[in-house]
C-alpha positions in Angstrom: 0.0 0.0 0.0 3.1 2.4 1.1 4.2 2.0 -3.0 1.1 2.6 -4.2 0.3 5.6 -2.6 4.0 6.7 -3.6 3.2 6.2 -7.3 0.2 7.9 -6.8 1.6 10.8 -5.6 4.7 10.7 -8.2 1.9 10.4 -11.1 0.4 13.0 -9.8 3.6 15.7 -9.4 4.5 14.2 -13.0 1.4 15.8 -14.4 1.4 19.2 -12.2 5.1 20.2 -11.7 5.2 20.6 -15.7 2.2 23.0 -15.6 3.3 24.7 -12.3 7.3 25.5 -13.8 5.5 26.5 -16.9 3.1 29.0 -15.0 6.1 30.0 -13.3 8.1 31.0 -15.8 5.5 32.9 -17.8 4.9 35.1 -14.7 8.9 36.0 -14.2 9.6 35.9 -17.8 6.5 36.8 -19.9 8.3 39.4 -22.4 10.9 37.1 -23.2 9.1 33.9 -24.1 8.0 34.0 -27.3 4.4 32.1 -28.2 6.3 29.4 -30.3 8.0 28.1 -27.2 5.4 28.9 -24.7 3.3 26.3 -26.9 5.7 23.9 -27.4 6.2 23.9 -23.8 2.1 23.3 -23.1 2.7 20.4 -25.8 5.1 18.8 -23.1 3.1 19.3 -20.4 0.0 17.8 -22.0 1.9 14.6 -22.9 3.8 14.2 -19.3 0.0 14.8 -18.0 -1.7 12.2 -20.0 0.8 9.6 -19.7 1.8 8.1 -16.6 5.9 7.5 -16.9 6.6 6.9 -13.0 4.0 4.0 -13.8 6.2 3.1 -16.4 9.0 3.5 -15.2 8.1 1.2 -12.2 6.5 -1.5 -14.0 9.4 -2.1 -16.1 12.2 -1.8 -13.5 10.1 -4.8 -11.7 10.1 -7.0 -14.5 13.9 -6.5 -16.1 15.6 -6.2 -13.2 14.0 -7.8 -10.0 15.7 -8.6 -7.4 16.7 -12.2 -6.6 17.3 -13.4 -2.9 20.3 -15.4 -1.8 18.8 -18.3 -0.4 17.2 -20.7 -3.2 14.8 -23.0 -2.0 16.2 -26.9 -0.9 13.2 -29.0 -2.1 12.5 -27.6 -5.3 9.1 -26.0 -3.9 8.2 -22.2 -5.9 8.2 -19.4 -3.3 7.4 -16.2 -3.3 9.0 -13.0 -2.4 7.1 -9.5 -1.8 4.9 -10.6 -4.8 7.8 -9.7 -7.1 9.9 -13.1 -7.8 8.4 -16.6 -8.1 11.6 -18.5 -7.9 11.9 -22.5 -7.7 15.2 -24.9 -7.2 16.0 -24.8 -11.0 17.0 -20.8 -10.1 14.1 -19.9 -12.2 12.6 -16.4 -12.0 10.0 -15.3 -13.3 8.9 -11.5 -12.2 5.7 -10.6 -11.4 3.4 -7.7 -11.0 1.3 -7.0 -8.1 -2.5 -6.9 -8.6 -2.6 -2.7 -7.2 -0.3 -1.9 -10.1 -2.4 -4.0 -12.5 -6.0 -2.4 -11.5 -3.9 0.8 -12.0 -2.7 0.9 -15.0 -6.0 -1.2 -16.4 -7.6 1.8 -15.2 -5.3 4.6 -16.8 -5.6 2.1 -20.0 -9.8 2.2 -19.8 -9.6 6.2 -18.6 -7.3 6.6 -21.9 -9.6 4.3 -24.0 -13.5 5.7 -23.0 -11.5 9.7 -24.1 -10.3 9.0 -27.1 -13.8 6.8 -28.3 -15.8 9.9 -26.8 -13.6 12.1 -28.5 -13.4 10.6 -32.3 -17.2 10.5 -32.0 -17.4 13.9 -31.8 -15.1 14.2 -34.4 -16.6 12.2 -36.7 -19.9 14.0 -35.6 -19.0 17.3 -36.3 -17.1 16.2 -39.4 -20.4 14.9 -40.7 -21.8 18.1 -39.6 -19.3 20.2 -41.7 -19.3 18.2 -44.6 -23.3 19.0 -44.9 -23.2 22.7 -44.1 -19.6 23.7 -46.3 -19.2 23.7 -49.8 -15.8 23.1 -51.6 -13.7 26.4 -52.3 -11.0 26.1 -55.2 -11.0 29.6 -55.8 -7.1 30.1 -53.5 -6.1 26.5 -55.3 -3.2 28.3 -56.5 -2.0 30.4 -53.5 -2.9 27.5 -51.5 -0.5 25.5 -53.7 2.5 27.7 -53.0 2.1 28.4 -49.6 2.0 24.3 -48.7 5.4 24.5 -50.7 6.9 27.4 -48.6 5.9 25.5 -45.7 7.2 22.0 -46.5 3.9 20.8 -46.6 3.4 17.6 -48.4 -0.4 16.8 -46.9 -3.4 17.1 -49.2 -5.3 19.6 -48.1 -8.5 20.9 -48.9 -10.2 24.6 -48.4 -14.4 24.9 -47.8 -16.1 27.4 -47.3 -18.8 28.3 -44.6 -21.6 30.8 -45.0 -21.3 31.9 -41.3 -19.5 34.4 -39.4 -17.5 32.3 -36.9 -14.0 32.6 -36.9 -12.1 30.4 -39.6 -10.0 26.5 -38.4 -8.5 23.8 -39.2 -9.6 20.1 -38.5 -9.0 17.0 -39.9 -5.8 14.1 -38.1 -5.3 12.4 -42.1 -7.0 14.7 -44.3 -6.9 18.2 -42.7 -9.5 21.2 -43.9 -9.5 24.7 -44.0 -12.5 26.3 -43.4 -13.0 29.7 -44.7 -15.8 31.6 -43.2 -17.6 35.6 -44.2 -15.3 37.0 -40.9 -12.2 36.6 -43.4 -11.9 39.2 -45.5 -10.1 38.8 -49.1 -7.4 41.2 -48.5 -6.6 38.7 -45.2 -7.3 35.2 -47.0 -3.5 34.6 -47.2 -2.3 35.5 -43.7 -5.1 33.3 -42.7 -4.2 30.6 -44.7 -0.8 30.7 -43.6 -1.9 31.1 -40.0 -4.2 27.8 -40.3 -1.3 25.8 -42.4 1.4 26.6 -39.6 -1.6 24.7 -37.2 -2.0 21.8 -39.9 2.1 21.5 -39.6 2.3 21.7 -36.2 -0.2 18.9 -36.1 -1.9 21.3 -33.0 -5.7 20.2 -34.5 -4.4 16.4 -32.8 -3.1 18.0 -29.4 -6.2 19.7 -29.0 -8.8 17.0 -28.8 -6.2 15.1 -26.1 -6.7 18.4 -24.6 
């Protein structure tokens, strides 16, 4: 129980002291810190947040390097030691992990799971959605085209267009979309275009729905 609660509690600090150092530094150095880093930084965070390495870390110590007694048993009988080693008169080991550390990563596993099913049905709800509402727009082929080139950007990607005035974005893990809406004027199509592509490369349309 001692270790448990300890990895707990390291699981825990792994996902907060990221965030806190982060919040931190924005506050003593917020002129100097440029929005690039700050969200590359926040991309960091989100992944030593969502993933539990002291879990890790733990689990595989146990199993690659356990730690074998120095009396072996007379009679050949298997025996058992802290629930770690099952070791028999052949000098056979085999590690083991206990049930706690099971039932707690089998829940981070479901937790992880249930998010990401609720999360692509939204996705492929509001996809569905979108798809019904926008209509193509090969108008910026061209300029689209050339700015993908600038950018290094070998990803097919295609440009709709919304009869709304929300605020154009991105979408789309495979095949992303720009969505072009009345807020964007002509005279400001390309800066948003570039704006949007530098999301599509950054891949931040992913981050956001672990988010």
């Amino acid at each position: 129980m001692p270790l448990l609660i300890s990895l707990l509690t390291t699981m825990t600090a792994c996902g907060t002291i990221p965030f806190l150092i982060y919040f931190m530094l924005t506050r003593l150095f917020d002129s100097s810190i440029c929005a690039a880093l700050r969200y590359r930084i926040l991309k960091l965070c989100l992944i030593f947040y969502l993933i539990p390495f002291p879990l890790f870390k733990h689990l595989t110590l146990r199993l690659v390097f356990p730690n074998t007694p120095d009396n072996l048993p007379a009679d050949g009988a298997p025996i058992y030691l802290d629930q770690t080693i099952v070791q028999d008169g052949n000098h056979f080991f085999i590690a083991s992990i206990p049930d706690a550390h099971k039932a707690l990563l089998a829940v981070w596993m479901i937790l992880i799971s249930s998010l990401m099913i609720h999360q692509l049905y939204l996705y492929f709800r509001f996809r569905k959605q979108m798809n019904l509402t926008c209509t193509p727009y090969t108008k910026y082929h061209a300029l689209m085209k050339e700015l993908c080139s600038n950018l290094h950007i070998s990803r097919k990607i295609s440009i709709l267009f919304s009869d709304s005035e929300a605020s154009p974005y991105t979408c789309g893990f495979f095949r992303p979309v720009i969505v072009l809406t009345h807020a964007v004027p002509k005279s400001g199509i390309k800066i948003v275009l570039l704006h949007e592509l530098h999301h599509i490369k950054s891949h931040d349309f992913s981050y956001v729905c672990l988010a």
